[in-house]
N, C-alpha and C positions, 0 to 999 in steps of 0.2 A: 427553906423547905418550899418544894412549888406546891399547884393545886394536883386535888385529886380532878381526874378526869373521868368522866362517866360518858359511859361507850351507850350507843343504843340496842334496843336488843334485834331490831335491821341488821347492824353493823355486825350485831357480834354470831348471828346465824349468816351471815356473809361468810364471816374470817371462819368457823366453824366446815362451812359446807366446801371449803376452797382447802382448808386443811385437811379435811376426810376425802378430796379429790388427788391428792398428793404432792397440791402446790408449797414449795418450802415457807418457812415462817417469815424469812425475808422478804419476797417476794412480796405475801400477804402484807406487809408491815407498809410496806412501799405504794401500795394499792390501795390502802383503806385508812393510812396515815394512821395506824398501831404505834405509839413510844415504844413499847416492850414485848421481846419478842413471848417472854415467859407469861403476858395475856392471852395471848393465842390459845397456849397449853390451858388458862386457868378457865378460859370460854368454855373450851372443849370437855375438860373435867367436868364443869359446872351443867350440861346440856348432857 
């Protein structure tokens, strides 16, 4: 079992405001070095 990783909340209004601009979740994953893309989703629920 690896670690949990804890995103900042920078980061995670990054990947948030780049997903509300219509950038895909890969893309965002690749840029801001996200493991999963279903983070994205949980950011954006959570905000």
């Amino acid at each position: 079992m690896g670690k949990k990783r804890v995103y900042s909340y920078e980061l995670k209004m990054m990947a948030i405001e780049r997903r509300l601009a219509g950038v895909p979740k890969k893309q965002i994953q690749e840029e801001l070095g996200i493991k999963n893309d279903t983070q994205i989703e949980t950011f954006t629920v959570s905000f």
